[in-house]
ZALUM-747332 format. One line per 8 residues: their letters; for each residue x, y, z of N, C-alpha, C, CB. Coordinates in pm, whole numbers, padded with zeros to 5 digits. Glycine has a CB too. Layout:
a) X/Y/Z/X/Y/Z/X/Y/Z/X/Y/Z ~ ...;
END
This chain:
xxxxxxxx) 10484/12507/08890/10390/12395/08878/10456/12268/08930/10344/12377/08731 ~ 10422/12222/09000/10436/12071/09094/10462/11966/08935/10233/12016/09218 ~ 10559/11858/08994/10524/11775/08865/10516/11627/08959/10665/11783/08716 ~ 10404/11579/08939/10384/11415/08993/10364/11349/08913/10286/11374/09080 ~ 10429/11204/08922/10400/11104/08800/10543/10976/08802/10398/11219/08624 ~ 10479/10907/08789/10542/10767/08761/10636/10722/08638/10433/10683/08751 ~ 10758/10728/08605/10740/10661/08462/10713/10553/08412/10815/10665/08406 ~ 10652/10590/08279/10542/10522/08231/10560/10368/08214/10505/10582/08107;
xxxxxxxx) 10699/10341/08224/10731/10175/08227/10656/10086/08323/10881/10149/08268 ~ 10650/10156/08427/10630/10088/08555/10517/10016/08520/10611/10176/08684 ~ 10514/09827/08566/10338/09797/08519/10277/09802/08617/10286/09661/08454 ~ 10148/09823/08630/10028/09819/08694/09951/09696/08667/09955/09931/08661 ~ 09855/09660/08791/09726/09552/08735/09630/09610/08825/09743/09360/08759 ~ 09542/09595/08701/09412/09675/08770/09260/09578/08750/09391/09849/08676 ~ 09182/09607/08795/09066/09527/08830/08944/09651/08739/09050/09501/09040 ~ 08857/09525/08636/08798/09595/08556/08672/09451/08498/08922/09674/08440;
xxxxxxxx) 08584/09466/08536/08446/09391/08534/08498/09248/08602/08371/09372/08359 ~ 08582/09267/08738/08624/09127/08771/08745/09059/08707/08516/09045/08742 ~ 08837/09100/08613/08871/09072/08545/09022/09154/08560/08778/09076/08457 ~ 09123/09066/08617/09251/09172/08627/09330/09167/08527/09342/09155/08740 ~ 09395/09256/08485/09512/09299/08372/09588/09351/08416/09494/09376/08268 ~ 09724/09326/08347/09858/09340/08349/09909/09420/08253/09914/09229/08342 ~ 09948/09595/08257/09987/09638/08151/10095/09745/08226/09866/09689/08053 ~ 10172/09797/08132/10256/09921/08175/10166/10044/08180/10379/09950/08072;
xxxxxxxx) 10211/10158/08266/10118/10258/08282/10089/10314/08144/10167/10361/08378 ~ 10188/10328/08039/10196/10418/07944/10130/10374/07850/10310/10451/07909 ~ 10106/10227/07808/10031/10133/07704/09900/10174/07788/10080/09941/07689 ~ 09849/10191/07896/09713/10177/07971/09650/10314/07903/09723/10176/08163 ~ 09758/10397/08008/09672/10611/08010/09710/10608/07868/09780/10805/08133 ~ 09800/10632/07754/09864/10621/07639/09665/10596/07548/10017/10461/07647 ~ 09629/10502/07559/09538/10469/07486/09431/10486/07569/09553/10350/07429 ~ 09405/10484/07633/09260/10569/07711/09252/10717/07666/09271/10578/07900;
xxxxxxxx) 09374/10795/07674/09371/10927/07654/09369/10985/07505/09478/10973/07722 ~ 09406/10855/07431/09397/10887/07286/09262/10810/07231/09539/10838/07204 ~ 09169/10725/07271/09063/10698/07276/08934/10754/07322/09081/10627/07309 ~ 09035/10890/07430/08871/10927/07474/08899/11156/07482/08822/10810/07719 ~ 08986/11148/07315/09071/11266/07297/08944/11361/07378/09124/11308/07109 ~ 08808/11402/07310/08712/11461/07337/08675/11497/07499/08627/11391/07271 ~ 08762/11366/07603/08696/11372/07707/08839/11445/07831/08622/11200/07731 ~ 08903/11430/07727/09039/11497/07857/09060/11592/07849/09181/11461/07867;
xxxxxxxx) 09072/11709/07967/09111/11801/08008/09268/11828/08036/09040/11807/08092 ~ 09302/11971/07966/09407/11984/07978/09443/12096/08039/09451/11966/07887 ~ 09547/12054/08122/09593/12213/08197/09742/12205/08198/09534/12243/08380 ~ 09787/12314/08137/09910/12325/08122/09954/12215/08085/09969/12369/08215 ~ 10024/12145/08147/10126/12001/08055/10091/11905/08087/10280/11971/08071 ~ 09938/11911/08180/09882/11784/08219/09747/11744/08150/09862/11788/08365 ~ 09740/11631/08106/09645/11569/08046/09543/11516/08145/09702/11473/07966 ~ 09418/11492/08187/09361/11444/08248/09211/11381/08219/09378/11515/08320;
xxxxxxxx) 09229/11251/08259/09079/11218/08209/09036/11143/08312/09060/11137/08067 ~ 08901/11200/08338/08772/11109/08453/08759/10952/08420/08583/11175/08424 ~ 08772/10854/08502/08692/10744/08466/08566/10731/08522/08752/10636/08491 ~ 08491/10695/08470/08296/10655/08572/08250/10535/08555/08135/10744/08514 ~ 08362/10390/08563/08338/10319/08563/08328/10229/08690/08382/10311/08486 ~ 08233/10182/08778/08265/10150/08924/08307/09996/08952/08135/10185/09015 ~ 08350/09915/08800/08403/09802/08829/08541/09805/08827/08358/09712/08754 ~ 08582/09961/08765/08739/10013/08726/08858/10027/08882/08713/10205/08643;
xxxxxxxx) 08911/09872/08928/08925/09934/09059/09120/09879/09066/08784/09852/09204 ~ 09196/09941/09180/09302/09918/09203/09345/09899/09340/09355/09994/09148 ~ 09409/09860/09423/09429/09824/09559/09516/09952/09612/09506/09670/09575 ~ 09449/10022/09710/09472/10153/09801/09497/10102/09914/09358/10255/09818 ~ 09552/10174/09995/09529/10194/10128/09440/10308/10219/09642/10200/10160 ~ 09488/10267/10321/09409/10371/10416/09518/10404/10521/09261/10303/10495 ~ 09502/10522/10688/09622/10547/10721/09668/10442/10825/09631/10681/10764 ~ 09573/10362/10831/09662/10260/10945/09699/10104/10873/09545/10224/11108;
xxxxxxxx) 09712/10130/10720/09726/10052/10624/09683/09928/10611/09820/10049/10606 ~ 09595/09947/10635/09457/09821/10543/09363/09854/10448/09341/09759/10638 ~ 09449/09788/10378/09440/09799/10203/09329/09724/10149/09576/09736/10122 ~ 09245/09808/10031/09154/09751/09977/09143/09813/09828/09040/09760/10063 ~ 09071/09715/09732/09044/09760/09627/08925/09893/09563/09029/09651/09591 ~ 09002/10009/09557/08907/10093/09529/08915/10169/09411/08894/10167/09622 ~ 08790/10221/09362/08750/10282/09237/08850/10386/09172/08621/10348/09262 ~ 08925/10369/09047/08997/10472/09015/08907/10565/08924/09124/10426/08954;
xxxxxxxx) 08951/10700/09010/08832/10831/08936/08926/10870/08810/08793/11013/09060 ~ 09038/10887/08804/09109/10968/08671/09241/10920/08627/09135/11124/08701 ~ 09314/10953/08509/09425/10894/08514/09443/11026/08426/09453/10731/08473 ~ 09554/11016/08435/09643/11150/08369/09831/11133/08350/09615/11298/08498 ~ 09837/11191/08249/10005/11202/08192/10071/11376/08216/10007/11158/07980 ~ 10162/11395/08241/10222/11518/08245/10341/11504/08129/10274/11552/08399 ~ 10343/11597/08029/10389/11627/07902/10541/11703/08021/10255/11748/07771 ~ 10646/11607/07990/10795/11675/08089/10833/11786/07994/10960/11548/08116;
xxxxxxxx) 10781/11769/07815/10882/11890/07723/10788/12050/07746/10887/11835/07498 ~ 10704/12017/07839/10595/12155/07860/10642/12196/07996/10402/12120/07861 ~ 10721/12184/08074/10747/12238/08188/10893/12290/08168/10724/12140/08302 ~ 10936/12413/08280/11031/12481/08287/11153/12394/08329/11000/12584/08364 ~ 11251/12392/08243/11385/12312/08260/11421/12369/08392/11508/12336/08138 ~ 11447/12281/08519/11485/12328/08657/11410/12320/08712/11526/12432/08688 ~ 11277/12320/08698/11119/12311/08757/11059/12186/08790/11020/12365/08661 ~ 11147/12071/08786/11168/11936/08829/11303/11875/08825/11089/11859/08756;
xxxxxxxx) 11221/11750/08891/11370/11610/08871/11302/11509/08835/11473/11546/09023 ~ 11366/11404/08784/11320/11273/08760/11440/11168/08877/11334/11240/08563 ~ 11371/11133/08948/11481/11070/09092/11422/10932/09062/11447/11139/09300 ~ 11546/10803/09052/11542/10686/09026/11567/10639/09183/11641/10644/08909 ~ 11461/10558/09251/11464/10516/09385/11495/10345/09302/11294/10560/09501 ~ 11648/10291/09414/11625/10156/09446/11664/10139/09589/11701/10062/09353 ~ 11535/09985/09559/11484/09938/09695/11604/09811/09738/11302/09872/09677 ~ 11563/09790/09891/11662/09698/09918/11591/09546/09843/11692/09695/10098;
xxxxxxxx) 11477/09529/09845/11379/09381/09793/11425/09415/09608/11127/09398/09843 ~ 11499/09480/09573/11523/09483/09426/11425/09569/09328/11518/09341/09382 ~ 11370/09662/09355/11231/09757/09288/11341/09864/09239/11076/09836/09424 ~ 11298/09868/09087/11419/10036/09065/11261/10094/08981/11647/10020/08901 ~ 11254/10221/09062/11171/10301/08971/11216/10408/08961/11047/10317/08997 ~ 11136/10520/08894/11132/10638/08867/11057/10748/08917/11118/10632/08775 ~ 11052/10837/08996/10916/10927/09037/10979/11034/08978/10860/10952/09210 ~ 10892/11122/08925/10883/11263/08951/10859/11313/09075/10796/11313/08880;
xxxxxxxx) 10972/11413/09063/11036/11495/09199/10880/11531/09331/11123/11695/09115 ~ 10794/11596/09281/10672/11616/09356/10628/11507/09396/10575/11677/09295 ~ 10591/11367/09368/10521/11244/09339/10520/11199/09518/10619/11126/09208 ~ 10405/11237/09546/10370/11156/09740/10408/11012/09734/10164/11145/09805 ~ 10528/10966/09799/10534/10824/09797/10497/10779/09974/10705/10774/09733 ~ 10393/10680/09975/10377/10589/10089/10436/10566/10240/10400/10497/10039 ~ 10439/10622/10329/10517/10523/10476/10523/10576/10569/10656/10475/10481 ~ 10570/10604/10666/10492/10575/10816/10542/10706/10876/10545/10417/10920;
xxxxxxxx) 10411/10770/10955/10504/10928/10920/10375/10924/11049/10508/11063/10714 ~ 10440/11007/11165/10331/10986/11312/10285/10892/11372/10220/11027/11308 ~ 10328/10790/11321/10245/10656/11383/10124/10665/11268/10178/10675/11579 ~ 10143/10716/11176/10046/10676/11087/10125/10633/10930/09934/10807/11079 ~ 09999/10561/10829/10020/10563/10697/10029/10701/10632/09923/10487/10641 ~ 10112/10785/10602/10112/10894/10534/10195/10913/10397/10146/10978/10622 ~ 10214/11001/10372/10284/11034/10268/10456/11150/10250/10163/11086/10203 ~ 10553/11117/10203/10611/11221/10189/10677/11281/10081/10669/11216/10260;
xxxxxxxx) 10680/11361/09988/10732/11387/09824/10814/11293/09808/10810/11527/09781 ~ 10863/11256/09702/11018/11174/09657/11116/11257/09618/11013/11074/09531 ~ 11095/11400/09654/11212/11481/09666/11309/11504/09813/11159/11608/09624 ~ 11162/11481/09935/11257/11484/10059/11296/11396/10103/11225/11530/10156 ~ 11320/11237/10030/11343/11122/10086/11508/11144/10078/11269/10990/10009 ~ 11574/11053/10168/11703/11037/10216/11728/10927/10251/11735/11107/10305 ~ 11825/10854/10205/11897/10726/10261/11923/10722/10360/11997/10689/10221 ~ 11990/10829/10405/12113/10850/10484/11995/10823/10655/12213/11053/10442;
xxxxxxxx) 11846/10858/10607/11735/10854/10743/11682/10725/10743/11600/10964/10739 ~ 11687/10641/10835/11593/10499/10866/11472/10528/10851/11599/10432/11008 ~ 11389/10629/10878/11268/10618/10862/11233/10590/10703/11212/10736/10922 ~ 11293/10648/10574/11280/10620/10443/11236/10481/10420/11398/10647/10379 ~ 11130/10417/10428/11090/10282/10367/10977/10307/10311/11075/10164/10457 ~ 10951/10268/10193/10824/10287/10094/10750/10174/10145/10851/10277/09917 ~ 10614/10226/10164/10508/10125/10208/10474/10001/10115/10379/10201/10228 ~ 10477/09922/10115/10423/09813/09949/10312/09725/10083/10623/09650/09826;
xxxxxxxx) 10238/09711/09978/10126/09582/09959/10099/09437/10022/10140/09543/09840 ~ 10065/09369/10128/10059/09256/10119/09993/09177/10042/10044/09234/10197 ~ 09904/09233/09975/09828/09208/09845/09848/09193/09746/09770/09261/09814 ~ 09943/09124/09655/09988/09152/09531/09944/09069/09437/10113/09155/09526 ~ 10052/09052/09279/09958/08961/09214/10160/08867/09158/09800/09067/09049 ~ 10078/08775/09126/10173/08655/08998/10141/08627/08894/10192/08519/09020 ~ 10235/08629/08795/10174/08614/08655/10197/08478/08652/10238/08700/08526 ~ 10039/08485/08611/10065/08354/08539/10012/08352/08367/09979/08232/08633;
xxxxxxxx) 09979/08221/08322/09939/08201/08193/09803/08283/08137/09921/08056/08185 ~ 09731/08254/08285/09574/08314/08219/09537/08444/08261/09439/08224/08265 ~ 09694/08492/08327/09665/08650/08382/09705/08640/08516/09501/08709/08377 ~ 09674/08787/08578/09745/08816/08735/09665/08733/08805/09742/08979/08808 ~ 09742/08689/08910/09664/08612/09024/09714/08682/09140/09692/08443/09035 ~ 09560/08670/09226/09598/08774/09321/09623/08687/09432/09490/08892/09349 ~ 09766/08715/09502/09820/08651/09642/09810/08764/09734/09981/08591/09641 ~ 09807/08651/09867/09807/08783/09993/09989/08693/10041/09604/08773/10180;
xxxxxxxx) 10058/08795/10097/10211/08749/10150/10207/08766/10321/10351/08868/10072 ~ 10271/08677/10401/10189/08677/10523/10313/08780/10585/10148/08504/10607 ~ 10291/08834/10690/10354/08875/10799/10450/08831/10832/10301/08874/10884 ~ 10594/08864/10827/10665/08777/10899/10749/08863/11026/10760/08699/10793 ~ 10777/08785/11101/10852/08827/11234/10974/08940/11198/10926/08679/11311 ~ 11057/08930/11102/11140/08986/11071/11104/09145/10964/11212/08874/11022 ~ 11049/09169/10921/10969/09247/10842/11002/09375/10945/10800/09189/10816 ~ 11089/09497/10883/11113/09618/10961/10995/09721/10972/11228/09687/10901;
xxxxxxxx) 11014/09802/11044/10878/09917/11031/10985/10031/11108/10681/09868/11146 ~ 10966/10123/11039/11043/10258/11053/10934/10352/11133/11089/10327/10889 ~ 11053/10404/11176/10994/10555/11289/10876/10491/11336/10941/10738/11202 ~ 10890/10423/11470/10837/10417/11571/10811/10481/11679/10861/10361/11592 ~ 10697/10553/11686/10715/10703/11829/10656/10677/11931/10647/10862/11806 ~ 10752/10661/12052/10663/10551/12166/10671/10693/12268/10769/10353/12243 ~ 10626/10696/12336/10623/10843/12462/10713/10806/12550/10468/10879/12563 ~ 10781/10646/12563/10859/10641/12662/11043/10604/12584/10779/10515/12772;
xxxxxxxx) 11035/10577/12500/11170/10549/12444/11260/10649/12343/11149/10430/12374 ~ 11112/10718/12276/11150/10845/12178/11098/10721/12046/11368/10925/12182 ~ 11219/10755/11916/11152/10706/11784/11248/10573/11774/11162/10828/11634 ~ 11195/10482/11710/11271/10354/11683/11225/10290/11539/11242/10245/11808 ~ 11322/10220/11533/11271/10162/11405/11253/09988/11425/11389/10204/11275 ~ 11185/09929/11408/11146/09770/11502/11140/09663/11378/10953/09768/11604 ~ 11136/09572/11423/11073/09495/11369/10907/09442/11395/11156/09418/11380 ~ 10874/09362/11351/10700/09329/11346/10770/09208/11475/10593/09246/11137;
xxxxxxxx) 10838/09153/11512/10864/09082/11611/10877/09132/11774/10967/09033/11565 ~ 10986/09219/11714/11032/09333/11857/10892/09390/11838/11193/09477/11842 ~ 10781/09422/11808/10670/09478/11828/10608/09362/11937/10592/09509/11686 ~ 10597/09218/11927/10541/09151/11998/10643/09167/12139/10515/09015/11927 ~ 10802/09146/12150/10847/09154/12279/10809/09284/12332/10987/09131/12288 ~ 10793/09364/12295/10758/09501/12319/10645/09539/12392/10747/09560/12211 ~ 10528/09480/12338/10411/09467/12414/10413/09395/12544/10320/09409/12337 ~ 10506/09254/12558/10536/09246/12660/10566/09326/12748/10588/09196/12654;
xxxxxxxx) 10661/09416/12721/10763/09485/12817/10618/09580/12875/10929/09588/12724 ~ 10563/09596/12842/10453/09710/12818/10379/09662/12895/10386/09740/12684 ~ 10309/09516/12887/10234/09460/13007/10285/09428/13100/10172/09370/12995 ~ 10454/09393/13166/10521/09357/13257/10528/09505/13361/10656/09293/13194 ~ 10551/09644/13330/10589/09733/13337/10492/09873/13327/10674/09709/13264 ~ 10372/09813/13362/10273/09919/13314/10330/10060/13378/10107/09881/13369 ~ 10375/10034/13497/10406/10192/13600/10521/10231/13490/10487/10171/13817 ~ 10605/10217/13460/10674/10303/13396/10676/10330/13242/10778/10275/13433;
xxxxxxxx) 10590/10262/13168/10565/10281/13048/10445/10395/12995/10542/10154/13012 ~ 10426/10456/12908/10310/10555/12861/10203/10415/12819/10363/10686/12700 ~ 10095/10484/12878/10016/10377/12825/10003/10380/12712/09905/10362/12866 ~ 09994/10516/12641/09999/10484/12445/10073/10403/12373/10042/10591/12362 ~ 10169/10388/12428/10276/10298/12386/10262/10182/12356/10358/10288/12457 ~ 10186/10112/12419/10117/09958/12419/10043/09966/12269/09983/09927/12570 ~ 09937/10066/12252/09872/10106/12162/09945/10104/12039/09824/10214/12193 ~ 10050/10158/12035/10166/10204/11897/10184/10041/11853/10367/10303/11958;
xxxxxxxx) 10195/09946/11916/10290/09861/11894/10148/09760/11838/10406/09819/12038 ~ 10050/09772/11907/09895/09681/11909/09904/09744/11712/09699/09774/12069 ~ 09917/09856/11671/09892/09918/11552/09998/09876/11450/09886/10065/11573 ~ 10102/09878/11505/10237/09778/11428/10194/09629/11385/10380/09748/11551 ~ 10144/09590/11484/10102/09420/11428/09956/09450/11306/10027/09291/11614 ~ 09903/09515/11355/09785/09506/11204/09764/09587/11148/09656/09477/11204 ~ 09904/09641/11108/09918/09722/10970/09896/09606/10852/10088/09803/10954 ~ 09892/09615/10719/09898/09472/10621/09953/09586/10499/09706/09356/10580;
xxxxxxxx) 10118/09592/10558/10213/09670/10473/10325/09590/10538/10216/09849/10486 ~ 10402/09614/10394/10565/09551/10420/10667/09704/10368/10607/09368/10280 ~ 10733/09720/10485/10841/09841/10437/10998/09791/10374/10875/09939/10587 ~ 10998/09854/10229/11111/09842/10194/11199/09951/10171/11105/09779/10108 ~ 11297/09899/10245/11429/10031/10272/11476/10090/10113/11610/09944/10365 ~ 11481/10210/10115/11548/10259/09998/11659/10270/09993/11521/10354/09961 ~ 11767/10202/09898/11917/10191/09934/11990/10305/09808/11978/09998/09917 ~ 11889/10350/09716/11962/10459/09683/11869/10574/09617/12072/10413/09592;
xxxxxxxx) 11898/10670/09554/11820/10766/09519/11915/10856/09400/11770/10845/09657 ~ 11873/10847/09287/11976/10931/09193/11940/10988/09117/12061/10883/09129 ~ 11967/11114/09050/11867/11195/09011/11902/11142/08843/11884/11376/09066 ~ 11800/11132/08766/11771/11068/08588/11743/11151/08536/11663/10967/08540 ~ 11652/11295/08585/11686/11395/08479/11717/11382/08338/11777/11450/08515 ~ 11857/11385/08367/11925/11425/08220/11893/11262/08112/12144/11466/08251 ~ 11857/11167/08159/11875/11063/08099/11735/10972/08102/11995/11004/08157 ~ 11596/11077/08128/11465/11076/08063/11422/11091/07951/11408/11136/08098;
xxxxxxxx) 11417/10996/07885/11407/11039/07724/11260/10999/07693/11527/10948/07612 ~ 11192/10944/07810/11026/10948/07764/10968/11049/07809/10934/10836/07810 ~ 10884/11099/07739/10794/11213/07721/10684/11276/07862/10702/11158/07594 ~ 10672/11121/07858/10536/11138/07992/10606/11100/08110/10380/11020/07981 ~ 10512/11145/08261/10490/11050/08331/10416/11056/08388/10551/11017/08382 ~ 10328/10956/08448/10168/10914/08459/10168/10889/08588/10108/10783/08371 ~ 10040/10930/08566/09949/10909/08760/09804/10851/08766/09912/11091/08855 ~ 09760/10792/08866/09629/10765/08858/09563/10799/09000/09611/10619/08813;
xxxxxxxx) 09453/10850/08995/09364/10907/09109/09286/10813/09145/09282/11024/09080 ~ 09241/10791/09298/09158/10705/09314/09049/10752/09450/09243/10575/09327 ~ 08916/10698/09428/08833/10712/09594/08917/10740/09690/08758/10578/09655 ~ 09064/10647/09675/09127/10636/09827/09245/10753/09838/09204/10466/09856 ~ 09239/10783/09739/09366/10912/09720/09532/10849/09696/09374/11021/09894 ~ 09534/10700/09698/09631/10637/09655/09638/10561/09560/09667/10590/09722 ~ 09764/10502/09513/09692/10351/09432/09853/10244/09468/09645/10384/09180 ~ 09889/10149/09488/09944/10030/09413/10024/09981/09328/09895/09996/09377;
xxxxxxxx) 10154/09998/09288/10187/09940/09170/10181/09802/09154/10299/09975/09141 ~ 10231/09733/09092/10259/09594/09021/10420/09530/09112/10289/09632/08810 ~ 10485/09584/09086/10611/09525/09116/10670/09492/09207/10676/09566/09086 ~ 10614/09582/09314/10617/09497/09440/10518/09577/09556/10788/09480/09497 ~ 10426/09641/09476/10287/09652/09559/10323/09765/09633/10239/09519/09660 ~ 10415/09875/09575/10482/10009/09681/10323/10134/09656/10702/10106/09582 ~ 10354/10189/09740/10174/10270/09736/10220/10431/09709/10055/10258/09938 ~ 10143/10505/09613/10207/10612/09619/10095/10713/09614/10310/10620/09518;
xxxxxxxx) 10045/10816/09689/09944/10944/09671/09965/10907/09850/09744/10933/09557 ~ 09842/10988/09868/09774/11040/10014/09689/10923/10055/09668/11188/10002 ~ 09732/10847/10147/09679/10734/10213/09516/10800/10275/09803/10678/10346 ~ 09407/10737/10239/09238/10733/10294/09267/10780/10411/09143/10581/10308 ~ 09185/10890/10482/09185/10890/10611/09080/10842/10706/09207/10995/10634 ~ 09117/10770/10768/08995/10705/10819/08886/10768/10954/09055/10572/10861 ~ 08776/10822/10958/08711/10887/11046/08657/10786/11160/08610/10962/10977 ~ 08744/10711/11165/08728/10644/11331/08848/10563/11358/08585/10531/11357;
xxxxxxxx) 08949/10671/11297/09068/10633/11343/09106/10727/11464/09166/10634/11230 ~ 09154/10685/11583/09176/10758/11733/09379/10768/11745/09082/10620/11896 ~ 09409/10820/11683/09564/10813/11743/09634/10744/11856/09595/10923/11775 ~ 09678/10646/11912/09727/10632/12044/09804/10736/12092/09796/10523/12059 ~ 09875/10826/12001/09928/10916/12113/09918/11068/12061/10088/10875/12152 ~ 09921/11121/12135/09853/11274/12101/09955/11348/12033/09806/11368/12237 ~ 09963/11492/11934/10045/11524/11896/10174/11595/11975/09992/11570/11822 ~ 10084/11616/12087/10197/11666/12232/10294/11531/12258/10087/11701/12418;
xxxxxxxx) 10256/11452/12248/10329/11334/12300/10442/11334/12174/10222/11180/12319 ~ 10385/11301/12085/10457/11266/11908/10557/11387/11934/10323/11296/11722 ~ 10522/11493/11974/10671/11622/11960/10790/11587/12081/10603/11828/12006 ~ 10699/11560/12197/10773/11510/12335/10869/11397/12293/10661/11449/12457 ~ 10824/11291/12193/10873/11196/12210/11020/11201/12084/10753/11089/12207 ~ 10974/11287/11929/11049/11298/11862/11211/11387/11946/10963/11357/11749 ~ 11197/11467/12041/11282/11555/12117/11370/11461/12210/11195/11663/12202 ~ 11340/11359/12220/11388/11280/12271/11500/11185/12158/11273/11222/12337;
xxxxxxxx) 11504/11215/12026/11578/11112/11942/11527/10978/11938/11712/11100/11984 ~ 11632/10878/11855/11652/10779/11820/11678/10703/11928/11728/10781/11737 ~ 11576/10585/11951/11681/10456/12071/11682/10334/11955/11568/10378/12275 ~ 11775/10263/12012/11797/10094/11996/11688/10020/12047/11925/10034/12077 ~ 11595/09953/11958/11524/09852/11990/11623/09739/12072/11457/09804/11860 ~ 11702/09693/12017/11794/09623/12046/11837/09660/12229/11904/09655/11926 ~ 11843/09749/12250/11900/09812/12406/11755/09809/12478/11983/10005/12404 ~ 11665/09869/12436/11536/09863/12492/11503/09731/12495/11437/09940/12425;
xxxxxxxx) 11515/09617/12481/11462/09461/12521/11583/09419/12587/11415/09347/12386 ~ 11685/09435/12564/11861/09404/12658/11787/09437/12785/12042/09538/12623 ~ 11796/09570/12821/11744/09654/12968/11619/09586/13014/11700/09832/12944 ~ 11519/09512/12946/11428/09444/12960/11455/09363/13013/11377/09420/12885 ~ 11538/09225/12989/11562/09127/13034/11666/09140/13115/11568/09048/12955 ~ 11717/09241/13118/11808/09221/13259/11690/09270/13360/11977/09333/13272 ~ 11621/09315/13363/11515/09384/13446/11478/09243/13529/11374/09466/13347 ~ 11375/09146/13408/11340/09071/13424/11402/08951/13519/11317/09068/13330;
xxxxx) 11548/08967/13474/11627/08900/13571/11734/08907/13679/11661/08846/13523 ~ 11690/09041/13711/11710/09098/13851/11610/09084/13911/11744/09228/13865 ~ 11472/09055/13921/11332/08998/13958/11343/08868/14050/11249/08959/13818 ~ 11428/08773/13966/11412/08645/14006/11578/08615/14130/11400/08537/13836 ~ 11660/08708/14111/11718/08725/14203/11703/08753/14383/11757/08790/14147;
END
């Protein structure tokens, strides 16, 4: 049996008749599930209960990550003393922006996987790979006195984005800046560039996600001493946390989303390795200025 789930510390704010709140997951599902005993379903060590409320909402994404507030259908706890000792992990991810959480080993966490918003367990994540950055939120909230307030955080030039798959360079990891020189290079150079490529980078600028690098990963297991850990389902197949807006389930797929580059290309281009953003704009501008020579 798969085990997904959050621990229950982590807070959430969720949107409910207009009206946002600030609570930890476990004070939230904790008393919904013991308030609505009659209405939850149980399977094996998981607790699960429907919500059918359509003002009940939380901020999702979608796969080219533009994020919106959507309806959460269920929330559910997984009982850890009902599963087979060895039959999970509890893995403590910290971030480089300062986020220390907890997932259960199965648990889909957020980030950029094909040139898309996707998902990958928090069991196959690795430091040791650049592509590892958890997707978070430009959407978040601040506490204040009378409750969460919701801020948007802008874009900035410096802001990394992992595994970049261009058809002409192979995979890179960029910045949201080197995405703008990039497009240059792309319009200076049309004959030797893939035209998808232009496309990849057009999709880099209006993502409305910030990637934060994971700087470690350690397994807590042995030193879980809470009972649960909690998940919530939503329309979008994702949801949001609180703390710094990291996204975790199966990013919305969007049916008029067109790939810029085909999956022939995405294999062509992964076979090719890793380049230097950094070397790819160097070679640029010397280009540029062998021109004027």
């Amino acid at each position: 049996m798969s085990c997904v789930g959050i621990d229950g510390r982590n807070p959430i704010v969720y949107q409910k008749d207009g009206v946002y709140t600030h609570k930890t997951m476990t004070a939230w599902i904790d008393k919904l599930i013991t308030d609505n005993a009659a209405n939850v379903v149980i399977d094996g060590a998981v607790e699960k209960l429907a919500m059918n409320d359509p003002t009940l909402k939380i901020w999702c994404t979608d796969q080219v990550g533009l994020p919106q507030e959507k309806q959460i259908t269920s929330v559910q706890r997984t009982d850890l003393t009902k599963l087979e000792p060895g039959s999970y992990s509890i893995l403590r991810f910290n971030t480089q922006n300062g986020t220390t959480v907890r997932f259960a080993s199965d648990t889909p966490l957020v980030t950029r996987v094909n040139n898309e918003i996707g998902q990958i367990p928090a069991k196959e994540w690795n430091t040791d790979d650049p592509k590892f950055m958890i997707a978070c939120n430009l959407w978040n909230f601040v506490l204040r006195t009378g409750g969460p307030e919701l801020v948007q955080y802008a874009v900035q030039p410096h802001m990394p984005v992992p595994e970049v798959i261009t058809a002409t360079w192979g995979v890179m990891t960029i910045t949201r800046g080197n995405a703008l020189d990039l497009i240059d290079v792309c319009d200076n150079y049309p004959e030797s560039i893939d035209p998808g490529d232009r496309a990849v980078f057009d999709e880099v600028l209006t993502e409305m996600i910030q990637y934060d690098p994971i700087t470690a990963i350690q397994d807590d297991t042995s030193q879980m001493v809470e009972k649960y850990v909690y998940w919530i389902e939503t329309e979008w197949g994702n949801f949001a946390s609180f703390i710094n807006g990291f996204f975790c389930g199966q990013p919305h797929i969007s049916p008029l989303y067109t790939p810029p580059l085909s999956q022939d290309k995405i294999s062509e281009a992964k076979d090719k390795g890793a380049n230097d953003v950094h070397e790819v704009l160097k070679a640029f501008k010397q280009a540029k200025s062998d021109e004027k020579q």
